[in-house]
C-alpha positions as CSV (number, residue, x, y, z in Angstrom):
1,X,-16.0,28.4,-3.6
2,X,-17.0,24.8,-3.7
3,X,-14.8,22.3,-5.2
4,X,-16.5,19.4,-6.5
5,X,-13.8,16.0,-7.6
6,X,-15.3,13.1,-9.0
7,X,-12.8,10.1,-8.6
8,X,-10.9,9.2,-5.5
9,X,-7.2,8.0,-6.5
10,X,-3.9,9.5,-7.4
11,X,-5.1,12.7,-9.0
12,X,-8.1,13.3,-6.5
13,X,-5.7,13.2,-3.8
14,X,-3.3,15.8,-5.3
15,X,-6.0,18.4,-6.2
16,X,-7.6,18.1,-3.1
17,X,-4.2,18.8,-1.4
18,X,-3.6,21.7,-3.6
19,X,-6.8,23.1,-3.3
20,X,-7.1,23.3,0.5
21,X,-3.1,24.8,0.9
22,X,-4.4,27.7,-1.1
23,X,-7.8,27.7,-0.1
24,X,-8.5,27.1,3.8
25,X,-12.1,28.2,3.5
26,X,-13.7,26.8,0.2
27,X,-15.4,23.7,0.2
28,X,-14.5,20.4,-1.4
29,X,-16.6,17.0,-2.0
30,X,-14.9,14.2,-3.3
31,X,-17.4,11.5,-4.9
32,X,-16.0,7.9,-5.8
33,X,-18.0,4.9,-6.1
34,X,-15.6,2.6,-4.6
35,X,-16.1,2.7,-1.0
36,X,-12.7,2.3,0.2
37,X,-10.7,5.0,1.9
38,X,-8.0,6.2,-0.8
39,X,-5.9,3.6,-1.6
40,X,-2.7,2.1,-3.7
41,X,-3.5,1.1,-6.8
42,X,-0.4,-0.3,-7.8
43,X,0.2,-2.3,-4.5
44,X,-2.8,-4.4,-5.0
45,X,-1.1,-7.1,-6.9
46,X,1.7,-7.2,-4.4
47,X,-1.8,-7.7,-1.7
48,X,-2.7,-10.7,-3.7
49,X,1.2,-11.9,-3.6
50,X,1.1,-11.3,0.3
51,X,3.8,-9.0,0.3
52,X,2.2,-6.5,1.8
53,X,-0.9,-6.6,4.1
54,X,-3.7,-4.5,4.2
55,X,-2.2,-2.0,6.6
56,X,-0.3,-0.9,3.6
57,X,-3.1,0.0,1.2
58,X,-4.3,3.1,2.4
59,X,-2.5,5.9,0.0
60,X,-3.2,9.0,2.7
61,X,-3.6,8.0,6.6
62,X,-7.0,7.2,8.0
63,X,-7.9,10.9,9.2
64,X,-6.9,12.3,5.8
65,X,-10.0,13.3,4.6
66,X,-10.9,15.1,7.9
67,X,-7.5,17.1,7.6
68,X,-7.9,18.5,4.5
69,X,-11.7,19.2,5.3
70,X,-13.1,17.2,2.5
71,X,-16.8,16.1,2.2
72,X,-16.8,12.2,0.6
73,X,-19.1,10.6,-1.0
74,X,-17.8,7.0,-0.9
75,X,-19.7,4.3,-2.8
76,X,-21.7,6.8,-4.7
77,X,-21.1,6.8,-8.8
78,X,-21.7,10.2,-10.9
79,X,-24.2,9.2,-13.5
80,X,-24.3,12.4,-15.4
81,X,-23.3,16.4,-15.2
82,X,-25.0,19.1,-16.4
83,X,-21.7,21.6,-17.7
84,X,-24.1,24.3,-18.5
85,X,-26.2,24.1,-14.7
86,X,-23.1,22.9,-13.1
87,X,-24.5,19.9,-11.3
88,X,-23.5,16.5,-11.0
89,X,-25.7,14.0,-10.6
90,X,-25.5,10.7,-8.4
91,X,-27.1,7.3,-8.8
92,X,-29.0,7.6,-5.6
93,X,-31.1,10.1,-7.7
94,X,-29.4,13.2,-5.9
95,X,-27.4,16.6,-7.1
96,X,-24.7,18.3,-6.4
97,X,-23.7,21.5,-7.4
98,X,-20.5,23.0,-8.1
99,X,-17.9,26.1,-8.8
100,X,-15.3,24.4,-9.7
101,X,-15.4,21.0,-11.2
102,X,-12.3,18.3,-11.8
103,X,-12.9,14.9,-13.8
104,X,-10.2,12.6,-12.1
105,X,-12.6,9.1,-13.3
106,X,-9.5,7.5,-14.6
107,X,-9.4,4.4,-16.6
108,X,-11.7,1.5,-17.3
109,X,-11.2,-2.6,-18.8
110,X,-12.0,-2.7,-22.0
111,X,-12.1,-6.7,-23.5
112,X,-13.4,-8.0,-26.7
113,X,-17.1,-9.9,-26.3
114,X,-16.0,-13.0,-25.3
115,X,-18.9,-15.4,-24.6
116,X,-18.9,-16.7,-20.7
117,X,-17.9,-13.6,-19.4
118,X,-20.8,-13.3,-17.2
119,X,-19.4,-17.0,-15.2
120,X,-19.1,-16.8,-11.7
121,X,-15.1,-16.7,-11.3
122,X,-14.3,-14.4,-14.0
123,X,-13.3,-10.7,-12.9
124,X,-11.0,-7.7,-13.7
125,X,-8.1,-6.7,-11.7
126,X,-8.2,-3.1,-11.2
127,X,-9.6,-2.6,-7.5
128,X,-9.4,-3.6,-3.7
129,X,-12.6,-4.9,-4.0
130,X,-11.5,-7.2,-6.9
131,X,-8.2,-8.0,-5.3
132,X,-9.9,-9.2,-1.9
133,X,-12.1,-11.1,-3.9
134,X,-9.6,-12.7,-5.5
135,X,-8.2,-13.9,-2.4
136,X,-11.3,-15.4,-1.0
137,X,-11.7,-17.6,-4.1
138,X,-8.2,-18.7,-3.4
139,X,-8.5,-19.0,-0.2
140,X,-11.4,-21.5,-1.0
141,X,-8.8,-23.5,-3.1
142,X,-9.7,-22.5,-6.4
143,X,-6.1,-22.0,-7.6
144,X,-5.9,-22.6,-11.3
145,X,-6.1,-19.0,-12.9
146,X,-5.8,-17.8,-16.3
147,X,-4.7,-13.9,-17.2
148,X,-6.0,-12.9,-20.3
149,X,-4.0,-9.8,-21.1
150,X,-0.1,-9.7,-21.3
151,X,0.1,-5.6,-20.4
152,X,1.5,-4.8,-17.1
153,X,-2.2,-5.3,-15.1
154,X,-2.1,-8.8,-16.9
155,X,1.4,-10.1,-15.8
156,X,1.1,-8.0,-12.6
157,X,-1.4,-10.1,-11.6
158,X,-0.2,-13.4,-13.1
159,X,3.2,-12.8,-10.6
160,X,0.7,-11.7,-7.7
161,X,-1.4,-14.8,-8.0
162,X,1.6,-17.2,-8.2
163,X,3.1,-15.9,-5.1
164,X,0.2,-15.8,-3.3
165,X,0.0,-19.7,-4.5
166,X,-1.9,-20.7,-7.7
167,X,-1.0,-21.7,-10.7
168,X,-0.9,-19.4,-13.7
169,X,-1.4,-19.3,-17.6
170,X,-0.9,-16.2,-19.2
171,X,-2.7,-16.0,-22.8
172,X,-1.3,-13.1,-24.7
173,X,-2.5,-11.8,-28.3
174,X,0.8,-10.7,-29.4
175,X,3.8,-10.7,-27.1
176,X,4.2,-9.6,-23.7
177,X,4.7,-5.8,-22.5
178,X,4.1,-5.5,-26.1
179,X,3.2,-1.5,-25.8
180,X,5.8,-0.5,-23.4
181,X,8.9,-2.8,-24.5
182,X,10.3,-3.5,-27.9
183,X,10.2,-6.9,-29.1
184,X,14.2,-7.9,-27.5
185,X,12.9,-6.8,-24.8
186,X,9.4,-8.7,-24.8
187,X,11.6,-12.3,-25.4
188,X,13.7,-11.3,-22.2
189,X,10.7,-10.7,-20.1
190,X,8.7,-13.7,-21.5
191,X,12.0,-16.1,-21.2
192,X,12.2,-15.0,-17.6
193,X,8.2,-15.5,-16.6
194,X,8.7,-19.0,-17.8
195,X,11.7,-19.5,-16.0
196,X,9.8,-18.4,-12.9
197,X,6.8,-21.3,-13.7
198,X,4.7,-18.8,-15.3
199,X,2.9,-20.8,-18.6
200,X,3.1,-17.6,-21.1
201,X,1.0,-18.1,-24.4
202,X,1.9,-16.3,-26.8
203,X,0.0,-15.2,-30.0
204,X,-3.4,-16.5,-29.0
205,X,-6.6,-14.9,-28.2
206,X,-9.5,-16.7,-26.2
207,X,-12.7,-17.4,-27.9
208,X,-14.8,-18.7,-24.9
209,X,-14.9,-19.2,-21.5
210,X,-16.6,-22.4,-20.4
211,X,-18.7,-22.8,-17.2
212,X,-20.7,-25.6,-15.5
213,X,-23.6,-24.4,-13.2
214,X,-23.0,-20.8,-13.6
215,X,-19.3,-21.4,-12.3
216,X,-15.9,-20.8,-15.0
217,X,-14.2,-24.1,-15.9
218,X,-11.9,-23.1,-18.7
219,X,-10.7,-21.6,-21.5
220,X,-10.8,-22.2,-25.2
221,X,-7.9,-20.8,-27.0
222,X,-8.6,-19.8,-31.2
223,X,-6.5,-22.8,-32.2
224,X,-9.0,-24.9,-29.9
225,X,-6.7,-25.3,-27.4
226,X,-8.2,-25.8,-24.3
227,X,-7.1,-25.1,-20.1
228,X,-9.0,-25.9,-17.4
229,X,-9.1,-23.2,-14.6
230,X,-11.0,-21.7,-11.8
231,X,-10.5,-18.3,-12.2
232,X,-10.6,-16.2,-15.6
233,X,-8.9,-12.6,-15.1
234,X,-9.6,-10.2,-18.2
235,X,-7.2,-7.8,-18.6
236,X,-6.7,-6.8,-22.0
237,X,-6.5,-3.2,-21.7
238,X,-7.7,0.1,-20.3
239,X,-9.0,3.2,-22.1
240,X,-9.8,6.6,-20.1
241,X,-13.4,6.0,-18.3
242,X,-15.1,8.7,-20.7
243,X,-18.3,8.4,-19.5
244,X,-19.3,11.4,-17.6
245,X,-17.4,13.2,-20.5
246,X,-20.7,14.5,-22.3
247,X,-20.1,17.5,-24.7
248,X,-16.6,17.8,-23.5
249,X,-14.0,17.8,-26.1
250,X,-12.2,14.5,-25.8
251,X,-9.7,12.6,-28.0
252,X,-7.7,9.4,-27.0
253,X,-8.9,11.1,-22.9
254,X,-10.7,14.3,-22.2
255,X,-8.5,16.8,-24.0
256,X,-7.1,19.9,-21.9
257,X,-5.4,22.9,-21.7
258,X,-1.7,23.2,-19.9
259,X,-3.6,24.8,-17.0
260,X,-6.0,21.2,-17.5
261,X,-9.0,23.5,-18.4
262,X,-11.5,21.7,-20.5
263,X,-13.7,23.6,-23.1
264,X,-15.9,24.8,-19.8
265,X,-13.0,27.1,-18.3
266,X,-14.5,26.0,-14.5
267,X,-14.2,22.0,-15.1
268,X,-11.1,20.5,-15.2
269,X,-9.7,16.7,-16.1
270,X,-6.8,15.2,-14.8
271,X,-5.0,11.5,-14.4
272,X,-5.8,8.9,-16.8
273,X,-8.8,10.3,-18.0
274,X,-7.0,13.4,-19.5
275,X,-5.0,13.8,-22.7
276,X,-1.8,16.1,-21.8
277,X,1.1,17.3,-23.8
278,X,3.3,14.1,-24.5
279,X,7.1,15.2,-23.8
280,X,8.7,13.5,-26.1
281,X,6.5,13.3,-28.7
282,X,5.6,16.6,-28.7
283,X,2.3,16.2,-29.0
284,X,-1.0,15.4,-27.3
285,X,-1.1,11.7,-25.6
286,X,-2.5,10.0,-22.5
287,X,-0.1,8.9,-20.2
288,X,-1.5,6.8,-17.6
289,X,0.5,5.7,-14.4
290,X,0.2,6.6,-10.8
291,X,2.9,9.3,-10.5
292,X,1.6,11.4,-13.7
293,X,-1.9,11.3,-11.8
294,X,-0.7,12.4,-8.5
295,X,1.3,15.3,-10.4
296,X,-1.6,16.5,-12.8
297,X,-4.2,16.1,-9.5
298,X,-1.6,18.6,-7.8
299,X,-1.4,21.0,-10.4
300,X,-4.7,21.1,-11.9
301,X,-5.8,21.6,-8.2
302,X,-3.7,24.4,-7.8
303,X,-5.2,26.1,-10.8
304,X,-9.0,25.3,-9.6
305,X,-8.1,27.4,-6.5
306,X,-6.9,30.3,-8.4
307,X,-3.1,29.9,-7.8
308,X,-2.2,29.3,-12.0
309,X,0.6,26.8,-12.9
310,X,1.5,25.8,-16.2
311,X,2.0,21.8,-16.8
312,X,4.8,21.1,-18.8
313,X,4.4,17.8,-19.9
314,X,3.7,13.9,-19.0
315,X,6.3,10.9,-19.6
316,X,5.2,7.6,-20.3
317,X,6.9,5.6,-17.4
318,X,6.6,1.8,-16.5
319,X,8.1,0.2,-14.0
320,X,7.6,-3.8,-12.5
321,X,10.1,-6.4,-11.5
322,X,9.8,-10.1,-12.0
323,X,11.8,-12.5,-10.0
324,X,14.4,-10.2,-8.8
325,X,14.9,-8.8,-12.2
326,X,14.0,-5.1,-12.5
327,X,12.0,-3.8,-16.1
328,X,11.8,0.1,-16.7
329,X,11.0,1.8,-20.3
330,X,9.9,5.4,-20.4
331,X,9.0,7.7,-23.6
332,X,8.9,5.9,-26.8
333,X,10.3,2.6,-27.1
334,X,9.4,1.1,-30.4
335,X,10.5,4.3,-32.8
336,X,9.2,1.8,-35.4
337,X,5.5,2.4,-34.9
338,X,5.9,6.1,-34.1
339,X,4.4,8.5,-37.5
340,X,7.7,9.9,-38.2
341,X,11.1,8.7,-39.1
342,X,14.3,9.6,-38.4
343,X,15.0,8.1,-34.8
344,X,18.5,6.6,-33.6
345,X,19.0,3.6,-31.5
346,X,21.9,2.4,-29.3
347,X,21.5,-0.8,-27.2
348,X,24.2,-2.4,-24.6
349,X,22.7,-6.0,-23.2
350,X,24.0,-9.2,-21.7
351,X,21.0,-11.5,-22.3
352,X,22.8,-14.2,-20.2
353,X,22.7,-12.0,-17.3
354,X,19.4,-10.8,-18.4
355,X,20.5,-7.4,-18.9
356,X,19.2,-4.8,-21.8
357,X,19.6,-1.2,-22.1
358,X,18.3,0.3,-25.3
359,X,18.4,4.4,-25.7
360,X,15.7,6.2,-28.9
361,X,17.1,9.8,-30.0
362,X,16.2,12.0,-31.9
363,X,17.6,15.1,-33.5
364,X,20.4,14.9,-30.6
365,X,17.7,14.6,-27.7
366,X,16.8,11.6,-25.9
367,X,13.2,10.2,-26.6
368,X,12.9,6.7,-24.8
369,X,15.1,3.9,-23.1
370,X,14.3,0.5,-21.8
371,X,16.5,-0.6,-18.5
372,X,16.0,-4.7,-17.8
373,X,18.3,-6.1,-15.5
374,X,20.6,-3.5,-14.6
375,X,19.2,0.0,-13.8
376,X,22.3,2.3,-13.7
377,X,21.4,5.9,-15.0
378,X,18.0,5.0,-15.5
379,X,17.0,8.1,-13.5
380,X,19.4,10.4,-15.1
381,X,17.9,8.9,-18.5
382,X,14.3,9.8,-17.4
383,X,15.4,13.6,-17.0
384,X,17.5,13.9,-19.7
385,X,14.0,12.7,-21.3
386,X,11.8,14.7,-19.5
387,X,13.9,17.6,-20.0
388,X,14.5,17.4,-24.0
389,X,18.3,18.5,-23.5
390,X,20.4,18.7,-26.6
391,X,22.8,16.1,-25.7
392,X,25.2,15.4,-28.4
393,X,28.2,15.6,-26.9
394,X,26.7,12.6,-24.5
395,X,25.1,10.3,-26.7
396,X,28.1,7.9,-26.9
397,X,28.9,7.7,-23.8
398,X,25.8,6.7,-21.5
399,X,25.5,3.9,-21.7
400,X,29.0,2.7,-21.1
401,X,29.1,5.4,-18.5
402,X,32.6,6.8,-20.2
403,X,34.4,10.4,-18.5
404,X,32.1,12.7,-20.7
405,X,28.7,11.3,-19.2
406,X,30.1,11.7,-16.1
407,X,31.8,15.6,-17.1
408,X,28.0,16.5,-18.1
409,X,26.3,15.3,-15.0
410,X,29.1,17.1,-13.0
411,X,28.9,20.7,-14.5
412,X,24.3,20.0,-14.7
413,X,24.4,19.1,-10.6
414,X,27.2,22.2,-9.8
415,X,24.5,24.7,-11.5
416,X,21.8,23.4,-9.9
417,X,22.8,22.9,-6.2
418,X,25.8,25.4,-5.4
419,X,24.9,29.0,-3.7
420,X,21.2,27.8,-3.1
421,X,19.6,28.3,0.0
422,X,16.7,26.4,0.5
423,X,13.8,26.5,3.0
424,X,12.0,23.0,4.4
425,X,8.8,22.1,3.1
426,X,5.7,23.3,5.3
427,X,5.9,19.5,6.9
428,X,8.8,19.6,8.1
429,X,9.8,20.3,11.5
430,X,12.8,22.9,11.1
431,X,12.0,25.9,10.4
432,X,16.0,26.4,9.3
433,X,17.3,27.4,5.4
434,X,18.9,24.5,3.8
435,X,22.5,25.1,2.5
436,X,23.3,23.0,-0.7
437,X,26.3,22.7,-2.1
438,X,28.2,20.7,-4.5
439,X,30.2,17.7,-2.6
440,X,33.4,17.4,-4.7
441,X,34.9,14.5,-2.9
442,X,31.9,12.4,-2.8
443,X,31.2,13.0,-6.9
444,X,35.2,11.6,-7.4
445,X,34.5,9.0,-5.9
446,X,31.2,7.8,-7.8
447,X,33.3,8.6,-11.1
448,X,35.8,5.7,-9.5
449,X,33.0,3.6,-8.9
450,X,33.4,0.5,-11.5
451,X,29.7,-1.3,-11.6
452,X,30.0,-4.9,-12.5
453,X,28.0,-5.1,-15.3
């Protein structure tokens, strides 16, 4: 069987995985037209920040490729495939064939025509490559930066570029985090950016980029406002990189089956390029973040090697921190905006303290929360989520953390850990069963355990 991926990030790395623990024999070529070795996406800004160094890129370890037996072709871009030959064809004019096909291209910047974009200094920030780049025109002094784009690429980089010692304006068109925060939660976010030295504009769009001899000079803003900068970084939005999509059925992303079958029952599409059954929505969505692609790469290559497993769902999930103060939302946010009424909202904050908690239900199930400052439960929120429990009897009580959140949580972790005996994963060294059981001593305890808040 030969396995062709075409992308090499969260999801590639999961299917290959999956692929080669069920299949030892078939082969698999992974194409991506970055040349780096597999790397983390998300860690790039925290790169740019020097928080990390480059030792801590690399997603997999160097000789990862080698130990899962995997063909790459690094710095090669799939220009076109032929669904009905099943070949894929490069820019360096070559073909390859395939079996078994997965579309793993992710997402691309998208940006309104904004004339100057073509000045030396103004980039994206969605790569290494970009990220390294960056540096080097910092390193060279040029250290007045403007982020267009208040999503979480925009202000990831605007924090990532402060730290790592420029000075940053944020332009926004509406308010910040605007898709994955409500708007209390927006004013927190913005109030503490500023606090941090951040400039954060909000409510203006740029309408040129200015240059002088081919290099970027500035910005001017729609109310003529104008800032002088070095660097221009466009990031006002992604969209699923649809371009090798051809006569696959797409939607909002390339839309598949719960098995991640396209409409051609031997390619597949996973990560942010696919449109997957939205959990609480309960309907089709694309929800791009890291962990999602990882988990539809893993099962999608499960299914490409014949072993079938059923996806139950993706979450929207975002999670950043800013100055020491941690930002989470997950599922729907803004029940406002959503097509259909009927949602409920409870909300516990302490804006001094920089602490908000808002919970969205809906027909006694939770739908969506937004932690800021104070993340206590947030996991337990996310599975409630994920799982679409009916939690009535709860509802009240979580976020004050009263005796029947903790009563639920008790009697949910008894069922699922006592009498199981559990074998160790395949990587790890014991070959022993695993007994877990339900620690009543160390759950009283946690119930006694009064949080400052």
């Amino acid at each position: 069987m030969d396995y062709v991926i075409i992308g090499n990030s969260a999801a590639a790395v999961g299917a290959a995985e999956s692929i080669r623990r069920v299949d030892k024999n078939g082969s698999i070529i992974i194409i991506g037209k970055e040349k780096e070795h597999i790397y983390s996406r998300p860690l790039i800004a925290h790169l740019v920040a020097k928080e990390v160094g480059d030792e801590r890129i690399p997603y997999r370890p160097p000789g990862f490729y080698e130990s899962m037996r995997v063909k790459t072709r690094l710095g090669e871009k799939a220009i076109r495939v032929d669904f009905k030959d099943q070949k894929v064809f490069l820019d360096s004019g070559e073909e390859v064939t395939y079996d078994r096909l997965l579309l793993a291209t992710g997402s691309k910047a998208v940006f309104p025509p904004i004339p100057g974009r073509e000045l030396k200094g103004v980039t994206v920030f969605q790569t290494y490559a970009e990220a390294k780049a960056i540096m080097e025109m910092l390193q060279a002094g040029k250290t007045r930066v403007v982020v267009y784009g208040g999503g979480l690429v925009g202000l990831s980089a605007a924090y990532g570029l402060q730290k790592g010692g420029a000075d940053v304006s944020i332009i926004a068109r509406r308010r910040v985090l605007g898709h994955v925060l409500d708007a209390e939660g927006s004013a927190i976010v913005e109030s503490i950016l500023k606090k941090g030295g951040l400039n954060v504009l909000t409510g203006r769009t740029v309408k040129e980029i200015t240059g002088y001899a081919g290099q970027v000079t500035g910005v001017v803003l729609d109310n003529d406002e104008k800032l002088s900068c070095d660097i221009v970084i466009l990031a006002t939005g992604v969209a699923p990189n649809l371009e090798l999509a051809g006569d696959l059925q797409t939607n909002q992303g390339i839309v598949v089956n719960q098995y991640f079958q396209t409409n051609y029952s031997n390619v597949y599409a996973a990560g942010d390029v696919a449109e997957t059954y939205d959990i609480p929505r309960g309907a089709p969505r694309v929800n791009a973040n890291w962990p999602n692609a990882h988990e539809q790469g893993r099962i999608a290559g499960k299914n490409m090697a014949g072993k079938p497993e059923s996806y139950q769902g993706s979450l929207g999930m975002n999670s950043v921190s800013f100055y020491g103060v941690p930002v989470v939302s997950t599922g729907i946010v803004n029940p406002e905006t959503e097509p259909e009424s009927g949602y409920e909202v409870k909300i516990r904050k302490n804006l001094a303290a920089n602490i908000y908690q808002k919970l969205v239900f809906k027909e006694n199930r939770l739908k969506g929360a937004i932690f800021i400052g104070d993340l206590g439960y947030c996991g337990t929120v996310k599975d409630l989520i994920k799982s679409q429990l009916l939690i009535g009897v709860i509802k009240d009580s979580i976020l004050e953390e009263r005796y029947q959140l903790y009563g639920f949580l008790r009697k949910k972790r008894q069922e699922k850990l006592e009498g199981r005996n559990i074998r160790w994963p395949e990587s790890y060294s014991s070959p022993r069963k695993y007994h877990k059981s339900f620690n009543e001593e160390t759950w009283t305890e946690r119930e006694r355990d009064e949080r400052a808040w």
